[in-house]
N, CA and C atoms as an extended XYZ file, in Angstrom:
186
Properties=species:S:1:pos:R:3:atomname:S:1:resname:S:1:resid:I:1 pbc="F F F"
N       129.152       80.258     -139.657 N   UNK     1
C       130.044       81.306     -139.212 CA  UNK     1
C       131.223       80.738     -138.424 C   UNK     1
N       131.255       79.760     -137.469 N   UNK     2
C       132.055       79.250     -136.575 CA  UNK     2
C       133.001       78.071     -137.699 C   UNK     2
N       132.463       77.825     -138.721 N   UNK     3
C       133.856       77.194     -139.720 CA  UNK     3
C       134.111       78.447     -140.427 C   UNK     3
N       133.951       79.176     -140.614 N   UNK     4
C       134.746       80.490     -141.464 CA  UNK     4
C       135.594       80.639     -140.499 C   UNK     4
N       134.997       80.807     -139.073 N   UNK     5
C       136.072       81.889     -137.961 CA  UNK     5
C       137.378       80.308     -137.326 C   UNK     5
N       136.962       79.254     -137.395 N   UNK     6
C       137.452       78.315     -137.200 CA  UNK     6
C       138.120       76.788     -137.977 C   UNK     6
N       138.561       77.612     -139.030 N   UNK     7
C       138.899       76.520     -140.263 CA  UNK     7
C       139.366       74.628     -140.234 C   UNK     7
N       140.491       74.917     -139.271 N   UNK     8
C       141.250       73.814     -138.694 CA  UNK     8
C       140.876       72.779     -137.683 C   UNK     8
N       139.905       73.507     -136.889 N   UNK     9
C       139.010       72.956     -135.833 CA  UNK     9
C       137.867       72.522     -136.177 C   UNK     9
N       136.947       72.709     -137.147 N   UNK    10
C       135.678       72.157     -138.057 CA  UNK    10
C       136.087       70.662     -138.674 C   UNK    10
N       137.534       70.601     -138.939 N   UNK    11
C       138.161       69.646     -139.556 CA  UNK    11
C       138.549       68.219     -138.693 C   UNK    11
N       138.285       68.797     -137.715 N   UNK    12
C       138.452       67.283     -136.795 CA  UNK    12
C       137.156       66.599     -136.429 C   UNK    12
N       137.601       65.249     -136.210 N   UNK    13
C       136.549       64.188     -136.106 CA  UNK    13
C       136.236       64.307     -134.408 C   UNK    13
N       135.540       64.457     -134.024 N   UNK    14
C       135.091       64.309     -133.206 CA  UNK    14
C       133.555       64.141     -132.443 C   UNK    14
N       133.082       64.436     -131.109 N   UNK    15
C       131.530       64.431     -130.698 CA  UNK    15
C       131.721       65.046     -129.578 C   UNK    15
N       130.431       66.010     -130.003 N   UNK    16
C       129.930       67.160     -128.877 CA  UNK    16
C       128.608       66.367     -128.282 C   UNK    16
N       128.717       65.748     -127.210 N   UNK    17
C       126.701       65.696     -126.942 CA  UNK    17
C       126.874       66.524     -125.314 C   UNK    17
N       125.776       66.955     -125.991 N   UNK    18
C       124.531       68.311     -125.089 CA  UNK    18
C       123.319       67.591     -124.569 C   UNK    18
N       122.902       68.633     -122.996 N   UNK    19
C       121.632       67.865     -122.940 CA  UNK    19
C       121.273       69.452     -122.207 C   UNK    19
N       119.937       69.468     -122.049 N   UNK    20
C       119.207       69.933     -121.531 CA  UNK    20
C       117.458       69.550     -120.974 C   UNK    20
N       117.894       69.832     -119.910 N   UNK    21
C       116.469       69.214     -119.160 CA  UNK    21
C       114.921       69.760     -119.388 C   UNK    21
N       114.543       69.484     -119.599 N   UNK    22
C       112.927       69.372     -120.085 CA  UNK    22
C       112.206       70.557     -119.642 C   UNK    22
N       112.340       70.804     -118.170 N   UNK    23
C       111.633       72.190     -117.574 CA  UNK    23
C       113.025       73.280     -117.491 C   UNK    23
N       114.059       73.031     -118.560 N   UNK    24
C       114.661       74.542     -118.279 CA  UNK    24
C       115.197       74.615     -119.739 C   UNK    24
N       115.330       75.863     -120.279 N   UNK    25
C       115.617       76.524     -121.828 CA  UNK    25
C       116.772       76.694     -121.921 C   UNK    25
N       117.627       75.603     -121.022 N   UNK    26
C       119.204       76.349     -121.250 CA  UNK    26
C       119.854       75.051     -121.089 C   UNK    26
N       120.907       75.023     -121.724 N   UNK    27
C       122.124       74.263     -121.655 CA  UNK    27
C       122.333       73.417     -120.476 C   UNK    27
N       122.060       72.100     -120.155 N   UNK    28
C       122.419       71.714     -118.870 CA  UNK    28
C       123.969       71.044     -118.507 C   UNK    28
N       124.266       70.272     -119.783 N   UNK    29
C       125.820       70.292     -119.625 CA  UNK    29
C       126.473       69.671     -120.964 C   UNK    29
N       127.524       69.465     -121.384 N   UNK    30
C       128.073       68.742     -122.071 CA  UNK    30
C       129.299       67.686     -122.379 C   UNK    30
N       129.297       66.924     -123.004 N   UNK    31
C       130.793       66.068     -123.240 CA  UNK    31
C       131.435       65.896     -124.366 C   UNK    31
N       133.005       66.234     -124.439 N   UNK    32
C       133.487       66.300     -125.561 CA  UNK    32
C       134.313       65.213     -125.722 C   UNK    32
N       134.401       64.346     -126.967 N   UNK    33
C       134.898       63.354     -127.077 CA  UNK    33
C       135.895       64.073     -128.322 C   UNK    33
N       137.374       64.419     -128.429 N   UNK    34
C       138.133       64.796     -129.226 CA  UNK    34
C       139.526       64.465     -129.287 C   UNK    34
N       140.560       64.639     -130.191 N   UNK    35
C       142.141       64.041     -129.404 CA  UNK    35
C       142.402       65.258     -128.470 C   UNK    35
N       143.349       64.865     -127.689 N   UNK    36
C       143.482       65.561     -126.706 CA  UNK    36
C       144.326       67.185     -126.997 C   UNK    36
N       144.951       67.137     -128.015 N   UNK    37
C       145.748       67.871     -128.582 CA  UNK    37
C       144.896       69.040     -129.251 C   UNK    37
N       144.130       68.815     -129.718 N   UNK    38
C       143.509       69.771     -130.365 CA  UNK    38
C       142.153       70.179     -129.393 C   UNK    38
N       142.148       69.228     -128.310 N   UNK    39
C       140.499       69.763     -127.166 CA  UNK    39
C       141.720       71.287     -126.391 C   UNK    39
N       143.099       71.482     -126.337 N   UNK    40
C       143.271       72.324     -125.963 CA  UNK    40
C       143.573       73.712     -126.748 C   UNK    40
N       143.325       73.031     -128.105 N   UNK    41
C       143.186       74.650     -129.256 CA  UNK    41
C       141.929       74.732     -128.476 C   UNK    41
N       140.830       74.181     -129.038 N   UNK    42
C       139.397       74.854     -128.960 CA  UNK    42
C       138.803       75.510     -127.570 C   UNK    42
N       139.984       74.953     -126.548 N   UNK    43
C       139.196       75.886     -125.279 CA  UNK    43
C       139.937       77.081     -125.390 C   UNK    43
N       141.671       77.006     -125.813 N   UNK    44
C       142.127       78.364     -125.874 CA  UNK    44
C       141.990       79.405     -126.788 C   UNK    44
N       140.962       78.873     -128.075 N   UNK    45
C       140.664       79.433     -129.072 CA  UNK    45
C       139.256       80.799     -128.995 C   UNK    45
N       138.686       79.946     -127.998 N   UNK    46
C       137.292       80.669     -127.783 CA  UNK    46
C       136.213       79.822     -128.537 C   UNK    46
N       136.429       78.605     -128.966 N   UNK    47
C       135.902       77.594     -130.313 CA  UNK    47
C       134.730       77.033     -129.214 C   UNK    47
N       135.261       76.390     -128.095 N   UNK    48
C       134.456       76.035     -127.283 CA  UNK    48
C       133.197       77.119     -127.006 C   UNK    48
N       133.688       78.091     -126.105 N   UNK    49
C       132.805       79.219     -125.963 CA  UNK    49
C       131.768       79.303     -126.790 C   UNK    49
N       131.969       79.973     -127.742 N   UNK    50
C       131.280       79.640     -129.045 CA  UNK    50
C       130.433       79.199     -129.557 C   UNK    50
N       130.679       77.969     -129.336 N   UNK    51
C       129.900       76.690     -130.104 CA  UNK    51
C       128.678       76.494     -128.734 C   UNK    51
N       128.847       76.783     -127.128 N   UNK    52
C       128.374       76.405     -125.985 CA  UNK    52
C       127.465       77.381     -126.461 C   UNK    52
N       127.794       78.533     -126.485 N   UNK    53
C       126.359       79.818     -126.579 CA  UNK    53
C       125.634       79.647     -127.506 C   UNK    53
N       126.160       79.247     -128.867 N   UNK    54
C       124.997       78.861     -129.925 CA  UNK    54
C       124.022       77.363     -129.945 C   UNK    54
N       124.631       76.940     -128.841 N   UNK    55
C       123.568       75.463     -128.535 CA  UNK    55
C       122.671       76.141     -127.783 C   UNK    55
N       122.989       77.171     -126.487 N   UNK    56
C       122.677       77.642     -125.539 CA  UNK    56
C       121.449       78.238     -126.141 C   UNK    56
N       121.740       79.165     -127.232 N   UNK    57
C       120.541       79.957     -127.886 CA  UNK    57
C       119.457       78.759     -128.676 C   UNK    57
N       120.009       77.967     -129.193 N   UNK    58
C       119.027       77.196     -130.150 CA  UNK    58
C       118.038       76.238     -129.154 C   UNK    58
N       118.788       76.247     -127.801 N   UNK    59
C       117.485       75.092     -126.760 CA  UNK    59
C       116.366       75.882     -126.030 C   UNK    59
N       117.146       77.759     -126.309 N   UNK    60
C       116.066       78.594     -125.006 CA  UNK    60
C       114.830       78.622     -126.560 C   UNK    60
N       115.179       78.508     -127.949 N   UNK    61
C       114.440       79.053     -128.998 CA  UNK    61
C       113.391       77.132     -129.627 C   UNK    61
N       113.992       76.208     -128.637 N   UNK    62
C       113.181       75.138     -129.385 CA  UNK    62
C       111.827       74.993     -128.784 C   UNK    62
């Protein structure tokens, strides 16, 4: 769903790593490694947002 709603931004090379700690079901933080030019589409896009809540859901569900 997030490359349908985000065409141009799926298309870049980049790395998301996530962590979350062992005794809690949620998101503990992350780092984005991207060019700098396009890390400010994806926060003004809502791309970031986004992508944070659906990690968010898949660690409270592992």
């Amino acid at each position: 769903m997030l490359a349908k709603q985000y065409p141009e931004i799926v298309k870049v090379t980049g790395e998301v790593v996530f962590s979350a700690e062992d005794d809690e079901d949620r998101l503990s933080g992350t780092s984005w490694t991207l060019e700098e030019e396009i890390f400010d589409q994806i926060s003004e896009s809502g791309f970031k947002t986004h992508l944070i809540e659906l990690l968010d859901i898949f660690i409270q569900h592992r």
